[in-house]
C-alpha positions in Angstrom: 76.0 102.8 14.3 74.4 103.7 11.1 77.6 104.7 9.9 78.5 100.9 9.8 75.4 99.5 9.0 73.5 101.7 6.7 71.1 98.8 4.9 70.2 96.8 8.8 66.8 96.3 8.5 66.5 95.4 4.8 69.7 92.5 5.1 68.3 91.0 8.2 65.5 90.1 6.2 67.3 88.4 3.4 69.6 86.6 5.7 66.2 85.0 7.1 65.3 83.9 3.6 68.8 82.5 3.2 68.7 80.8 6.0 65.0 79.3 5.7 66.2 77.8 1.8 69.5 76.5 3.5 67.6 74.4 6.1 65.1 72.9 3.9 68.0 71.5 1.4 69.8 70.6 4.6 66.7 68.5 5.2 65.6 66.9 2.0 69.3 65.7 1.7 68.8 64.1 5.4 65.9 62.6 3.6 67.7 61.2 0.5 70.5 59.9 2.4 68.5 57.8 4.4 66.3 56.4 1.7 69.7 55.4 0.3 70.9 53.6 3.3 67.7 51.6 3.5 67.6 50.7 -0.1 71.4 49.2 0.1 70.5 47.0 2.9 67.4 45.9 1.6 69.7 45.1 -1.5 72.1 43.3 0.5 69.5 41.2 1.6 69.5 42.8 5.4 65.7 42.3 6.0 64.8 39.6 8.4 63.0 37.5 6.3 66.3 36.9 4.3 68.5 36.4 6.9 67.8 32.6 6.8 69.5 32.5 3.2 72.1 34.7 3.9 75.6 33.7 3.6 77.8 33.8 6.0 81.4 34.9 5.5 84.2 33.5 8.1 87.5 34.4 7.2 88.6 34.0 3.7 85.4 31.0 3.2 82.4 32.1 1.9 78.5 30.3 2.0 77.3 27.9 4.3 79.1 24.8 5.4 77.6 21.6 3.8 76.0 18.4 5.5 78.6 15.2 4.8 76.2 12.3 2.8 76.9 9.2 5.0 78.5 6.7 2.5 76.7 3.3 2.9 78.6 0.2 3.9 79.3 -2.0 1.4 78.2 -5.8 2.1 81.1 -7.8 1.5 80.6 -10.6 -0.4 83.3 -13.0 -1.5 83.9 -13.5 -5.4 82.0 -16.0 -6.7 79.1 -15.5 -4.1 76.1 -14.1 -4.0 75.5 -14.1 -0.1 77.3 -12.2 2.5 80.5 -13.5 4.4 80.6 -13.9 8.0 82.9 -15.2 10.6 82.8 -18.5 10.8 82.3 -19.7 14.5 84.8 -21.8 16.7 83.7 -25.0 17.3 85.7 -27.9 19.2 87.7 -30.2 17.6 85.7 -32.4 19.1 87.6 -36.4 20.8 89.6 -37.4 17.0 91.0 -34.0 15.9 94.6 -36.1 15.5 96.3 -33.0 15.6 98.3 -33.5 18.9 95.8 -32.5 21.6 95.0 -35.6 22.8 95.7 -39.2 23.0 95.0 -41.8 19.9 94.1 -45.6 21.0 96.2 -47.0 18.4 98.9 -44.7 16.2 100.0 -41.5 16.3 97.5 -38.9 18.1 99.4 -36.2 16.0 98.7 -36.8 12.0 99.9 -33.0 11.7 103.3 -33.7 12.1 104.0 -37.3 9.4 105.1 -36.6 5.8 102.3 -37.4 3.6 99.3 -35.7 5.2 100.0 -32.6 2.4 97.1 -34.3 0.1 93.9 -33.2 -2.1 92.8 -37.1 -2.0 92.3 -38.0 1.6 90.1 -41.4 0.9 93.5 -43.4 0.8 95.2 -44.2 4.3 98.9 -43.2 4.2 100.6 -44.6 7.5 100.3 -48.9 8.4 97.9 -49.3 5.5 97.2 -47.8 2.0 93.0 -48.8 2.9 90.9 -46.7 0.8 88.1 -45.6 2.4 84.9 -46.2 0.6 81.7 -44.3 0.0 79.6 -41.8 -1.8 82.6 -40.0 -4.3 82.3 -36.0 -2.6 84.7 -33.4 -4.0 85.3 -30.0 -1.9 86.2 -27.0 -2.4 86.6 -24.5 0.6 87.6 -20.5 -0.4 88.6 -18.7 2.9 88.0 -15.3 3.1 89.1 -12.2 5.7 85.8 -10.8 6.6 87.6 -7.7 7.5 88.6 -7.1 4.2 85.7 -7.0 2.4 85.4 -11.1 1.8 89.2 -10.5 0.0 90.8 -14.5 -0.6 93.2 -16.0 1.8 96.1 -17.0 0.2 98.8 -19.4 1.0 96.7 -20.2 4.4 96.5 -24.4 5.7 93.4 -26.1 6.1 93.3 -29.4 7.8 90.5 -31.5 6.9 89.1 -34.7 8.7 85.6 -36.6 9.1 84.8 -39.8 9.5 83.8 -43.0 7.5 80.7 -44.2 6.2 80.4 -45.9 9.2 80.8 -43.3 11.9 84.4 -44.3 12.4 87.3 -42.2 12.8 90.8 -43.4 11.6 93.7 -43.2 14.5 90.8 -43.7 16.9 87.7 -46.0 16.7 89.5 -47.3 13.2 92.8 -47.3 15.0 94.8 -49.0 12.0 93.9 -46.3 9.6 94.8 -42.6 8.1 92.1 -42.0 5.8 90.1 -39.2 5.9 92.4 -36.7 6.6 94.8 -34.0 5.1 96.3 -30.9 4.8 96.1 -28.4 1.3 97.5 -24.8 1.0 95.4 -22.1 -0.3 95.7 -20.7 -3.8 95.3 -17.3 -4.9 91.9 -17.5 -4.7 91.7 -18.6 -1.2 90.9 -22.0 -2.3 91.6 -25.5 -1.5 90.1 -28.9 -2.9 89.7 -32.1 -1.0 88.7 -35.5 -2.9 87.3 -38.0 -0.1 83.4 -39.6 0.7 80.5 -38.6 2.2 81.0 -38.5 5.6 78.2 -41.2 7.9 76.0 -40.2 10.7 76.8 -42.1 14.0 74.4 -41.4 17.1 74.4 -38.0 18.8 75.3 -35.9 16.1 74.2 -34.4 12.7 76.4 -35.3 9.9 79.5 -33.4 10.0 83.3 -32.4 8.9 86.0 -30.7 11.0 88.5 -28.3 10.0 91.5 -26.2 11.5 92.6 -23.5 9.8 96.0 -22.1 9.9 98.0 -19.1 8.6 100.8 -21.0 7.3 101.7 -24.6 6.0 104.2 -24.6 8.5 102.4 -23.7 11.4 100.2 -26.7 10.2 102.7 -29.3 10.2 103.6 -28.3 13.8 100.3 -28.5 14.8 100.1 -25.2 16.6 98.5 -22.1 16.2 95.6 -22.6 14.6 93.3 -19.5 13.7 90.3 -21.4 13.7 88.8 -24.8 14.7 85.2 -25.1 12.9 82.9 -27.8 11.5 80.8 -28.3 8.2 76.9 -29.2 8.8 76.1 -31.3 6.0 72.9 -30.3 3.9 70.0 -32.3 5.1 67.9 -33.9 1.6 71.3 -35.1 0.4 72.4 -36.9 4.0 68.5 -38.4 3.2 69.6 -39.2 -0.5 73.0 -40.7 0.6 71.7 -42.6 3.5 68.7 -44.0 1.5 71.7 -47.1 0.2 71.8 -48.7 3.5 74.3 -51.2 1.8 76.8 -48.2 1.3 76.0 -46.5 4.7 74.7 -49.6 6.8 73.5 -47.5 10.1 73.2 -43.7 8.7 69.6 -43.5 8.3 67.8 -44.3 11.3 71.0 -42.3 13.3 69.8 -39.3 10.9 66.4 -39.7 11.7 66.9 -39.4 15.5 69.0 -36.0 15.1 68.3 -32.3 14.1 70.3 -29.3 13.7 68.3 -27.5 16.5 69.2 -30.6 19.3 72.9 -31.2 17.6 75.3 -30.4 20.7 77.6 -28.2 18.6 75.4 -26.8 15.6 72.2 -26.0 18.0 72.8 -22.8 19.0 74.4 -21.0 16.1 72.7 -18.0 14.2 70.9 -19.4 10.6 72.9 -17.1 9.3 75.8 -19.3 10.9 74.4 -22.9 9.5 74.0 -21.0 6.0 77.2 -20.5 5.7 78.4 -23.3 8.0 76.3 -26.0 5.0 78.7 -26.8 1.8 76.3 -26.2 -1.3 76.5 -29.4 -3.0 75.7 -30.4 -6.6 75.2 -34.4 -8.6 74.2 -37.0 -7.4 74.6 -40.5 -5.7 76.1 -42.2 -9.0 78.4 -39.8 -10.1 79.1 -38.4 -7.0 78.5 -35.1 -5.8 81.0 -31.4 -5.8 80.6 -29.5 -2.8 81.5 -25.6 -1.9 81.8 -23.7 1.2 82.6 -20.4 2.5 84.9 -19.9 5.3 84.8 -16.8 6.8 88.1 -16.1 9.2 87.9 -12.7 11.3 91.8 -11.1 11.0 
C-alpha cells in the first residue's frame, strides 16, 4: 500500500481544504443567482402591489382593453327649428273629411278625386260656385319631417288641407253648395307646403281647429287612399281671442271659445303638451294684415 500511496496522510488533508473552498463558492453563487432572479421580477413589475397595473398580453394584443364612451343621442330637430320633432298623433278625420269615407248631404263626399283641388289658395270654391270664403287673411306653411331620420324634410309627399268657415260651416256638408276650404299641395324640397285660406271659426264642442291627411304621394292623394296620417292643428288660444273679438267677421266664435278648452276638447284632451306644442301653428301679424302661420309635422317612417 505505501508503494502506491506514499504522501496519504498529507493529500487527504489538502483535498479537505479543496473541497471546503469549493462548497462555499458553490454557495455564494446559489446566493447571487437568487438575488438575481428576484431583482428581475421585481423589475418586471411581479410584486403584488403592481399587479393591478400590469399589462396583460393575449396573443399578438398588448395592454388592457378600453371602456367604449357611450355616444349621446342627438335630438333631432328639424331645420329651421329650435324645438324637438315628434310624431305627430292620429287623430280622426272627424264627420266632413270629403275624402271618400263617408257620405256628403249635398255634392260629392270625395273632393280628393275632382281636378282642381291641387291648390295653395283654398278660400275660393272650385266645383257649383267660385264663393270666396271670407275671413281673417291666414297664410300656412306646414314642413313635414321623418322623425326617424333625424327631423330630415319630406319631399314630394301630399298634404290635404280642410277647415271650416268663419262660421263653423263645412263646405260639401253643412255648406253643401260649396268647395272652399280645401286643397291639396306637394311638398318641396324642404318638406314644405303653403296654403292661403282664413282663420278657421269655433262652433260648439270643439276648440278651434284644421284637419289634414297626409300622404306619400300626389297620386295616392288624388285616389284618396293610403293616407300615412290623419291629424289636426289646435289653433293658438290669444289669437282665436284676438280674431274672435270682431264679432261682425266671426258672428258666434267668441262665446263658442269661451265655453271650450284644450283640456275638455274631445280630440285634443288627452294628448302630451309636448303633443299640443307641436300640434299649435306659431303664428305671426295681425288682424288687419292678416297673420303667417307655421307648423311642424312630424310623420314616424
Amino acid at each position: 500500500m505505501s508503494d502506491r500511496h506514499p504522501d496519504h496522510a498529507h493529500s487527504l488533508a489538502d483535498d479537505l481544504k479543496v473541497m471546503e473552498t469549493l462548497m462555499a463558492r458553490r454557495r455564494a453563487l446559489k446566493w447571487f443567482a437568487g438575488a438575481g432572479t428576484a431583482a428581475l421580477v421585481a423589475g418586471c413589475g411581479g410584486s403584488d402591489a403592481a399587479s393591478g397595473s400590469v399589462a396583460v398580453v393575449s396573443g399578438s394584443t398588448a395592454g388592457a382593453t378600453p371602456t367604449p364612451t357611450p355616444t349621446a343621442t342627438p335630438t333631432p330637430t328639424a331645420s329651421g327649428t329650435s324645438t324637438a320633432c315628434i310624431a305627430d298623433p292620429a287623430e280622426t278625420a272627424g264627420p266632413y273629411p270629403g275624402d271618400g269615407t263617408n257620405t256628403a248631404s249635398g255634392g260629392t263626399s270625395n273632393i280628393l278625386t275632382v281636378s282642381g283641388v291641387v291648390r295653395s289658395d283654398i278660400r275660393p270654391s272650385f266645383l257649383s260656385t267660385t264663393t270666396v270664403a271670407t275671413g281673417v287673411l291666414l297664410k300656412i306653411t306646414l314642413t313635414l319631417v321623418d322623425v326617424n331620420a333625424t327631423c330630415a324634410p319630406l319631399a314630394g309627399y301630399a298634404v290635404y288641407l280642410w277647415h271650416c268657415d268663419r262660421q263653423g260651416l263645412y263646405s260639401l256638408y253643412t255648406a253643401p253648395a260649396e268647395s272652399y276650404l280645401r286643397g291639396v299641395q306637394v311638398t318641396d324640397a324642404n318638406g314644405q307646403v303653403s296654403f292661403t285660406t282664413i282663420f278657421p271659426g269655433c262652433y260648439d264642442g270643439r276648440w278651434p281647429h284644421m284637419h289634414f291627411e297626409v300622404f306619400s304621394s300626389l297620386s295616392n292623394a288624388l285616389g284618396g287612399r293610403y293616407a300615412v296620417l290623419t291629424s289636426q292643428l289646435a289653433m293658438p288660444s290669444a289669437v282665436c281671442s284676438t280674431v274672435y273679438a270682431d264679432a261682425t267677421t266671426y258672428p258666434s266664435s267668441a262665446a263658442k271659445f269661451a265655453r271650450i278648452s284644450l283640456s275638455s276638447d274631445g280630440i285634443f284632451g288627452d294628448n302630451s303638451a309636448a303633443q299640443i306644442a307641436q300640434q299649435t301653428p306659431v303664428l305671426s301679424g295681425n288682424v288687419t294684415a292678416g297673420y303667417d302661420a307655421t307648423a311642424l309635422i312630424g310623420i314616424a317612417r
